[in-house]
VOGU-293296 format. One line per 4 residues: number of its first residue (from 1); their letters; for each residue x, y, z of N, C-alpha, C. Coordinates in steps of 0.02 Angstrom, whole numbers, plus 32768, in hexadecimal, padded with zeros to 4 digits. Layout:
# residues N
NUM = a = X Y Z X Y Z X Y Z | ... $
# end
This chain:
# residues 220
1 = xxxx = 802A 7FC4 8000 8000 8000 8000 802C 803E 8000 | 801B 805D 7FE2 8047 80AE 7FDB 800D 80E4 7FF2 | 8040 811E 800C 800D 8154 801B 8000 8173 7FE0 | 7FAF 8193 7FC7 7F92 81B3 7F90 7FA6 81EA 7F8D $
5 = xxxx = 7FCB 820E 7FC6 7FE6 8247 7F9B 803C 824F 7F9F | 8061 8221 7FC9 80B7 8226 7FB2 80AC 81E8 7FA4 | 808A 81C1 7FAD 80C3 8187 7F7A 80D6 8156 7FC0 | 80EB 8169 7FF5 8117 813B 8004 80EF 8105 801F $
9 = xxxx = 8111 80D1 802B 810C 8087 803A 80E4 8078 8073 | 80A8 8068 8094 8088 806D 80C9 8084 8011 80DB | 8065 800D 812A 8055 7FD0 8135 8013 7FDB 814D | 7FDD 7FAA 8139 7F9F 7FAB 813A 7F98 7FC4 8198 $
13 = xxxx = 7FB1 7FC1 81B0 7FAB 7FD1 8201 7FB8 8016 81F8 | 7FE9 8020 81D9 7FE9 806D 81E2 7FDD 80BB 81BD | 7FA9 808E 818B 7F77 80C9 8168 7F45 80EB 818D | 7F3D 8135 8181 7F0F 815D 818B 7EDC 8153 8150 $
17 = xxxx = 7EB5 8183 8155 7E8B 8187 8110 7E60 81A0 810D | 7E5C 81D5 80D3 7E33 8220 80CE 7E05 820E 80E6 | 7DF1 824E 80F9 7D93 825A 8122 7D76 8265 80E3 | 7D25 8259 80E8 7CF1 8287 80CF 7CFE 82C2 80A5 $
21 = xxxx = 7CEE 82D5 8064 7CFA 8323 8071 7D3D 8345 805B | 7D59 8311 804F 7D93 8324 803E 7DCF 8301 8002 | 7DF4 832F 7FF1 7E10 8308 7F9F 7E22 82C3 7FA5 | 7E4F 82BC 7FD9 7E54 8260 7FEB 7E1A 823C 8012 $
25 = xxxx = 7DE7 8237 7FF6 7DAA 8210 8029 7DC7 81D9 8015 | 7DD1 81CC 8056 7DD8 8165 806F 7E0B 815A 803E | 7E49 8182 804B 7E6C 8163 800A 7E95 815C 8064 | 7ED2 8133 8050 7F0B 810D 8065 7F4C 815C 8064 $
29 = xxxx = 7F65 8161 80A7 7F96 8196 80B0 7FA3 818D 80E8 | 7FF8 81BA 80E4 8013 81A2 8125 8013 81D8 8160 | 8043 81D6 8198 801F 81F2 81C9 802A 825B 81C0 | 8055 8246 819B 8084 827F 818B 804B 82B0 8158 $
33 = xxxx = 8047 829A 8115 800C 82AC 80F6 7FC0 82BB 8120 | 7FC5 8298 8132 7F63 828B 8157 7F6B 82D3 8199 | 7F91 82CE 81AF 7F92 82FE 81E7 7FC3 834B 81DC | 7FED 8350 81A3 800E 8380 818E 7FF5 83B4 8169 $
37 = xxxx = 7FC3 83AE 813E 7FAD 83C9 8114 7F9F 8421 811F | 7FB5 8442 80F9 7F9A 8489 80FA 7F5C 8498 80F6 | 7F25 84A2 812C 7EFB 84BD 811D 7EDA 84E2 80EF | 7EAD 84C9 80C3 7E80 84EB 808B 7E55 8523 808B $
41 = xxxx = 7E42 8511 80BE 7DFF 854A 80E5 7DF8 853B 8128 | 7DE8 855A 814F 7DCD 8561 8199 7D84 8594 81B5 | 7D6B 8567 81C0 7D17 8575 81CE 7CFB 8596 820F | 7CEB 85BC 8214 7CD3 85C8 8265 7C89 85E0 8251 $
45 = xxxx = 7C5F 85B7 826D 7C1A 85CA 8299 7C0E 85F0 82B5 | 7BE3 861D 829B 7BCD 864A 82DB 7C03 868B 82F7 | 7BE8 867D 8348 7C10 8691 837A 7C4A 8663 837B | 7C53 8616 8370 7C6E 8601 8390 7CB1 8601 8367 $
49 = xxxx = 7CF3 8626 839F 7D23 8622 838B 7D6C 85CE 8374 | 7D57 85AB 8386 7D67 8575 8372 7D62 855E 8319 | 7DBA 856C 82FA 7DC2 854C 82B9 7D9E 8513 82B0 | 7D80 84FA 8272 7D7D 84B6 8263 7DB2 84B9 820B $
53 = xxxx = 7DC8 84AB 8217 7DEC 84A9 81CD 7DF0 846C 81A2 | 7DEB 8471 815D 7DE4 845B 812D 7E2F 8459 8108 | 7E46 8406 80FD 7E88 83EF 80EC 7E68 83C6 80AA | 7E98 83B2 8086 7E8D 8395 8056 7E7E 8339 806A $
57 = xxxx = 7E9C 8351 80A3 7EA0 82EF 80D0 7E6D 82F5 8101 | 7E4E 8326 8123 7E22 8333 8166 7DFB 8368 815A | 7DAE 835A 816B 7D8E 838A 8182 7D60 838B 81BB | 7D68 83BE 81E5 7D55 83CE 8214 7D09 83E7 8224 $
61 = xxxx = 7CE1 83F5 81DC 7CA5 83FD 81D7 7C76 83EC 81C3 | 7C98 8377 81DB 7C63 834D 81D4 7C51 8347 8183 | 7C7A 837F 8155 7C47 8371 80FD 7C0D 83C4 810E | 7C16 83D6 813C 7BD8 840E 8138 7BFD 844B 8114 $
65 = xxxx = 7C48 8449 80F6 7C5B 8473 80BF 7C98 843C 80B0 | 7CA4 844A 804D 7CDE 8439 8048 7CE8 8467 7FFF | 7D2B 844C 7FF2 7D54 8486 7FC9 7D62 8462 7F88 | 7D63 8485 7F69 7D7B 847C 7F1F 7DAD 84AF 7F02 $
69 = xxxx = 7DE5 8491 7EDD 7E22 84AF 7EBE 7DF1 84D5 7E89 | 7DFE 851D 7E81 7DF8 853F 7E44 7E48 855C 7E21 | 7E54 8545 7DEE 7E93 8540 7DD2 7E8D 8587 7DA6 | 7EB5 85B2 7DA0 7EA6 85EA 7D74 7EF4 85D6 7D4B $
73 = xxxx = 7F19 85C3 7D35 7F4A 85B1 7D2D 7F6A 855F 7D2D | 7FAF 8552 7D0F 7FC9 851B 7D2E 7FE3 852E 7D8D | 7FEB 856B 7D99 8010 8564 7DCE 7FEB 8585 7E15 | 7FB7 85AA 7DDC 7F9A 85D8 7E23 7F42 85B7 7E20 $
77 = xxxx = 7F29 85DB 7E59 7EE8 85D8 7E6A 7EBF 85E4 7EA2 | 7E98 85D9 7EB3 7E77 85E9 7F04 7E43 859D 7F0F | 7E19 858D 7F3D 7DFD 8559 7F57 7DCD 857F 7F5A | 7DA9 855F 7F4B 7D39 856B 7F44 7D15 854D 7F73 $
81 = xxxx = 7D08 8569 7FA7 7CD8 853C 7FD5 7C98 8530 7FB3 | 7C87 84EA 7FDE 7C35 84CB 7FB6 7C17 84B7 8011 | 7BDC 84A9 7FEC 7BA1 849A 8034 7B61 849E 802E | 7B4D 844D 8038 7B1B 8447 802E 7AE3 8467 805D $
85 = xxxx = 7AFB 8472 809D 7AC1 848B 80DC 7ACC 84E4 80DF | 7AF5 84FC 80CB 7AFB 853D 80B7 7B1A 855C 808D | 7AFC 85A2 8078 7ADC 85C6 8039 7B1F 85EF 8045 | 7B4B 861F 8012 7B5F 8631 8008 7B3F 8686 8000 $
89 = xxxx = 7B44 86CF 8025 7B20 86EE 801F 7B56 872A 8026 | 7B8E 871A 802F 7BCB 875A 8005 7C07 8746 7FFD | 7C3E 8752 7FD8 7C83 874A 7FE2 7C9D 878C 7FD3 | 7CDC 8780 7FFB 7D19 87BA 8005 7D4C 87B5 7FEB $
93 = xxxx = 7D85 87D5 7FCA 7DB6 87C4 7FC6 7DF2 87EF 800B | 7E07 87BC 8024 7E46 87F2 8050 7E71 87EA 804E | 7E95 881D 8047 7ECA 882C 8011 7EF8 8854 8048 | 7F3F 882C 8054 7F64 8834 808D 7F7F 8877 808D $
97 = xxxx = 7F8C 8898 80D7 7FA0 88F8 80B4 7F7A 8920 8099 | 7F3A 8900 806A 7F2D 893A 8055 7EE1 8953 807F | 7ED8 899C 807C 7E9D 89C5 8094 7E69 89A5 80A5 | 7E60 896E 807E 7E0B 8967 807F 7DFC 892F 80B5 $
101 = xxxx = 7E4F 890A 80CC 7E3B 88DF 8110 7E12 891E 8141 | 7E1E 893C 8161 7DED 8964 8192 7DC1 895B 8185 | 7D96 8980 812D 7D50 896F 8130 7D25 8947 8127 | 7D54 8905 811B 7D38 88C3 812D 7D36 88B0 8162 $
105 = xxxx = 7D6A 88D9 819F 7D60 88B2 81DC 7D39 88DB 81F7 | 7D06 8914 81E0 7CDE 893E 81F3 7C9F 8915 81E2 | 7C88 88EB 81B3 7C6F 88DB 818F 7C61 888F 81C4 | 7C8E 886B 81BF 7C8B 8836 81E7 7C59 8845 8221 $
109 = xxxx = 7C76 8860 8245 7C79 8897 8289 7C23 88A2 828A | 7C1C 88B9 825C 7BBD 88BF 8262 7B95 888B 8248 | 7BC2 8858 8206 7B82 882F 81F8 7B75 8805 8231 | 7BB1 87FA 8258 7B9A 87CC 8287 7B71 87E3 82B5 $
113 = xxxx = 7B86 881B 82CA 7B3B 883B 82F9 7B08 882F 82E4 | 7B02 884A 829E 7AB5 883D 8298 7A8B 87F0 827E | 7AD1 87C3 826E 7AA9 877D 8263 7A97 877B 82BB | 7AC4 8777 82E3 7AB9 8767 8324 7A7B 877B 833D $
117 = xxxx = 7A7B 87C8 8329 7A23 87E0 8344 79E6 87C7 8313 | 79F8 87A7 82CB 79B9 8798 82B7 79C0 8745 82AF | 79E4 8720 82E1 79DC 86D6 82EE 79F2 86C2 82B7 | 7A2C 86D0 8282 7A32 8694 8239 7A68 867B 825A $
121 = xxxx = 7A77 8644 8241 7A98 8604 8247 7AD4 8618 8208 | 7B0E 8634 821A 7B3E 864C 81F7 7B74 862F 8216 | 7BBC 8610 81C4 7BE8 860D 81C4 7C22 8627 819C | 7C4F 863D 81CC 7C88 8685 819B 7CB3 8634 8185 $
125 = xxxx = 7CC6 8631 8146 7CFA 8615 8125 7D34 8633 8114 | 7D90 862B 8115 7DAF 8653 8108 7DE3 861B 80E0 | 7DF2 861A 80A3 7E12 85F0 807D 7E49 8614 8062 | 7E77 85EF 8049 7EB6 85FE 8024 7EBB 85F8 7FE2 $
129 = xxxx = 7EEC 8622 7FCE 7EE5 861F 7F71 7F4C 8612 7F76 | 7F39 8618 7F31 7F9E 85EC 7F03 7FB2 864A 7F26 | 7FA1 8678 7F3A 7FB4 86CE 7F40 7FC1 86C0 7F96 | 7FF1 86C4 7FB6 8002 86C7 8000 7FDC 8711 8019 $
133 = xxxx = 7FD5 8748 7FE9 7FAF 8771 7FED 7F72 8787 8000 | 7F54 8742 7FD5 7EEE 873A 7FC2 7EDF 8721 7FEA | 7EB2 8708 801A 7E81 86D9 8023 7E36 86F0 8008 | 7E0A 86CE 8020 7DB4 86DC 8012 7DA8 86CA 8063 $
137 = xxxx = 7D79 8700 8063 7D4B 8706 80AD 7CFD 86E2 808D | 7CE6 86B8 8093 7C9E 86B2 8087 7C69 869F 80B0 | 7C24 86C7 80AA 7C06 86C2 80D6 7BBF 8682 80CF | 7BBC 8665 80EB 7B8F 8629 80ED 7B47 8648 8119 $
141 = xxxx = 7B15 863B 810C 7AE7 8626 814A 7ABE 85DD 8130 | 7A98 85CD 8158 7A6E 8592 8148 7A32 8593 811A | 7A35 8557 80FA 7A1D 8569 80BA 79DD 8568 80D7 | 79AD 85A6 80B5 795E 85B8 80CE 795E 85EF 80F2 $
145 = xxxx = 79A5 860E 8102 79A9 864A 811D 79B4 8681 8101 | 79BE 867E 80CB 79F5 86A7 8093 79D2 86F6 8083 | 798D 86EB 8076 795B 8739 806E 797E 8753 80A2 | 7969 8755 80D8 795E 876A 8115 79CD 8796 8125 $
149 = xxxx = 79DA 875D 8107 7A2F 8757 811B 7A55 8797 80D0 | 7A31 8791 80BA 7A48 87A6 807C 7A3A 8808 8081 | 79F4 881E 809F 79D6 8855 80B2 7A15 8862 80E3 | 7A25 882C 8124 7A4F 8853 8150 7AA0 886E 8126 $
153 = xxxx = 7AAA 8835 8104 7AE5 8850 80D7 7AF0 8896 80C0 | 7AAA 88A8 8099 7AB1 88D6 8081 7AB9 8918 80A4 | 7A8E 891F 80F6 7AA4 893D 810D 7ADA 8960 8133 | 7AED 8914 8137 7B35 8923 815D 7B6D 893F 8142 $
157 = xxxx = 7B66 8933 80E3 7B83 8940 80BD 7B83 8997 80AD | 7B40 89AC 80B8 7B30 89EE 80AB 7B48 8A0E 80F9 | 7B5F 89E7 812D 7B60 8A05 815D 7BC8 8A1C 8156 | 7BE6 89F7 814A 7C2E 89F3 8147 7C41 8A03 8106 $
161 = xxxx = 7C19 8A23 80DD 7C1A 8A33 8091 7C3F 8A1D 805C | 7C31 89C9 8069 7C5B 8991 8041 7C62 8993 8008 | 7C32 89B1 7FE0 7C4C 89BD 7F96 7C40 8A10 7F82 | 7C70 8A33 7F99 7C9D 8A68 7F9C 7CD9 8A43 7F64 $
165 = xxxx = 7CD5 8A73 7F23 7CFE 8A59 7F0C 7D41 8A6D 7F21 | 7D4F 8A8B 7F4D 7D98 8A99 7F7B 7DC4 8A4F 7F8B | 7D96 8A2B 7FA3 7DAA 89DB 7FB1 7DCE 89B2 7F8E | 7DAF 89C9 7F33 7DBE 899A 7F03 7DF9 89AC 7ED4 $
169 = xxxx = 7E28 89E7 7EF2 7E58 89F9 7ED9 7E94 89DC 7EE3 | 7ED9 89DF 7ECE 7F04 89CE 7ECA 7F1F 8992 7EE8 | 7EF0 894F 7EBB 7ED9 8917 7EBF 7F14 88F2 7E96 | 7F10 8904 7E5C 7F23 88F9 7E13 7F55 891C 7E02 $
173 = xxxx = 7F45 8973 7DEA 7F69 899B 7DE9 7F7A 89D1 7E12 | 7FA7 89E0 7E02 7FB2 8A1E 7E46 7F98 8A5E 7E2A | 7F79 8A8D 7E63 7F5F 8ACB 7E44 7F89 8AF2 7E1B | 7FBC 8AF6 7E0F 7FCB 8B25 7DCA 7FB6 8AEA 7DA0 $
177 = xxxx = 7FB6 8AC5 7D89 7FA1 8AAA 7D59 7F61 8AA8 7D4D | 7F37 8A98 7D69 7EDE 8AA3 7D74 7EC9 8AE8 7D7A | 7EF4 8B16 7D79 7EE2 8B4E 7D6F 7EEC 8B62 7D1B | 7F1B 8B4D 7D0C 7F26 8B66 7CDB 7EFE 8B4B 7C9B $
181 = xxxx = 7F01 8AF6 7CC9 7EC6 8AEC 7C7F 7E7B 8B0C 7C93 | 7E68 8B1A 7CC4 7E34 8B42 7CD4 7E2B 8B86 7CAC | 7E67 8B9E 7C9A 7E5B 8BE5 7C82 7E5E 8BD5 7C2D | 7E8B 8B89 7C1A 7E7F 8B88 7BBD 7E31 8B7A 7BC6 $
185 = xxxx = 7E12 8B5E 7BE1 7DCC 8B39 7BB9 7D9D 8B59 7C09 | 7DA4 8B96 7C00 7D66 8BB5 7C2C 7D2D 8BAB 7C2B | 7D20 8B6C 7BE6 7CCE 8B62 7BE5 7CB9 8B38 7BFA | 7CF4 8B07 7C14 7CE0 8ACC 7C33 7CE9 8AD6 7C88 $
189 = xxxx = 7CEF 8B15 7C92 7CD7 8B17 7CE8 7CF6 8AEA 7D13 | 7D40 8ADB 7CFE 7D74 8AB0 7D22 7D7A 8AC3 7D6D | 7D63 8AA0 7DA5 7D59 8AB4 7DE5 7D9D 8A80 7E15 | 7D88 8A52 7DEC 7DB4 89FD 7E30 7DD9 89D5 7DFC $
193 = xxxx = 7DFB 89B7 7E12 7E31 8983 7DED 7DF9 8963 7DAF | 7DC4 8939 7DDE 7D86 892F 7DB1 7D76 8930 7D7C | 7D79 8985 7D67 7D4A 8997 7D3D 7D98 8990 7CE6 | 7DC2 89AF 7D1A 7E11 899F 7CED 7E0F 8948 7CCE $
197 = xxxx = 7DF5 8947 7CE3 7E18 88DA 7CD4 7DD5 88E0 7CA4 | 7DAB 88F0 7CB7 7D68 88DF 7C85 7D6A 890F 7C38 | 7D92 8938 7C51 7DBC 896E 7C03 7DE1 8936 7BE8 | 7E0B 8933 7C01 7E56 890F 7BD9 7E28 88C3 7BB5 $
201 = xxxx = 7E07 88AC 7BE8 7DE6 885F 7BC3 7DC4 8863 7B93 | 7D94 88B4 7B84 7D6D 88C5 7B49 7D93 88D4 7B10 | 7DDF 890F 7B20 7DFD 891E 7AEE 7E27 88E9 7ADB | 7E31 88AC 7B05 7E57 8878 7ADE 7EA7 8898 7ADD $
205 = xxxx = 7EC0 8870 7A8E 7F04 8893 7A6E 7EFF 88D0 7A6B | 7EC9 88D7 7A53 7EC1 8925 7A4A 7EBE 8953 7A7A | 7EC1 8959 7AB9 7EC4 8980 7ADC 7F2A 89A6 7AD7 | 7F55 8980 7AC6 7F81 89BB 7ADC 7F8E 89E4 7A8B $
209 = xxxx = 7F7F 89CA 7A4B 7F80 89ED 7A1B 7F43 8A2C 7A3A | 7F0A 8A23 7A57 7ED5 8A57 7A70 7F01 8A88 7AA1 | 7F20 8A82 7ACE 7F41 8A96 7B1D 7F88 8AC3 7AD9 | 7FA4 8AA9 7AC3 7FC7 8AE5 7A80 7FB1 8B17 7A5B $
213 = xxxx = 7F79 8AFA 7A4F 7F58 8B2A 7A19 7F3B 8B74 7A5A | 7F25 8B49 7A8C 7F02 8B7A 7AA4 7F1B 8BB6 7AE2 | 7F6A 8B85 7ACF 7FB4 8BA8 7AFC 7FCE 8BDB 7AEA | 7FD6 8BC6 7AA2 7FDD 8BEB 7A79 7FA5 8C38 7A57 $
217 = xxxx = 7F65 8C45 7A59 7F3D 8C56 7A69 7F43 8C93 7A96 | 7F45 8C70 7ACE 7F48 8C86 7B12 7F9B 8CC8 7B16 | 7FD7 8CBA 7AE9 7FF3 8CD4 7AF9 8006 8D03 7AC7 | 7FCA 8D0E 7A84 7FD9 8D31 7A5C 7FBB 8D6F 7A68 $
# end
């Protein structure tokens, strides 16, 4: 018997073997693998401060979430939480250093107050991507709660003024650069990294023969 994810040589006495829920279910691994693994995601309930984390060999949340590789690349990517007993009703990106941790942790900071005062059954997810930078914050409640969960979102959102496009800046590019393409194509109302990535994907190739012409333009 060999372990399913190094390889090495096992004796039937001394296999572990994936949980539920996770990329090695019931496969054959050794103690090293089964218990080493870098955490994928880590789940907390509620109030309650106690990790349950999500390994590619173990999970801690019984199957009540598990993860899937989203590959954007051969080398990079982030992990997708799934769940069948709860609904998915926002995600975050937080993005290490920069500004907009505060107003997510402003944000945090009240949704939980107010799931707490209107009784939903909420879990914060916080996963890792191929970026030491990225993770995803996502917010769960139980599925059948989501109207109700979704209204508090929004307020909490309007309360910490989460989509302020101030937040969504120098994501991608850094403000002299987002400024400047802000000032060639003033018609497209370039506010956040966002709205820049959704330029360049429309203009294709053609965007830096466009960014010349209109440089050029600009400085005659």
């Amino acid at each position: 018997m060999k372990c399913s994810a190094c390889a090495t040589d096992l004796e039937k006495e001394e296999a572990h073997y994936g949980e539920p829920a996770t990329f090695y279910d019931n496969a054959p691994l050794c103690e090293t693998c089964y218990y080493e693994d870098e955490p994928c995601a880590v789940v907390y309930y509620g109030r309650d401060d106690e990790p349950y984390e999500i390994t590619s060999t173990r999970n801690a949340t019984d199957g009540k979430f598990r993860v899937q590789w989203h590959p954007t690349d051969p080398w990079r990517g982030y992990y997708v939480i799934e769940s069948d007993e709860y609904a998915l009703v926002n995600t975050a990106a937080l993005l290490s250093g920069h500004e907009s941790e505060e107003m997510l942790s402003r944000f945090d900071k009240r949704i939980r107050e107010l799931f707490d005062e209107g009784d939903i059954d909420y879990a914060r997810v916080f996963s890792r991507s191929s970026n030491v930078f990225y993770n995803n914050y996502d917010l769960f409640v139980k599925k059948g709660q989501q109207l109700a969960a979704q209204i508090l979102v929004a307020r909490a959102k309007a309360e910490v003024e989460y989509d302020d496009p101030r937040w969504y800046r120098n994501i991608v590019f850094e403000e002299e650069i987002l400024s400047k393409l802000s000032r060639l194509f003033p018609e497209e109302n370039l506010q956040t990294d966002y709205d820049a990535i959704r330029l360049v994907a429309r203009l294709g190739q053609g965007i830096v023969s466009e960014l010349q012409r209109r440089a050029a333009k600009e400085a005659d």
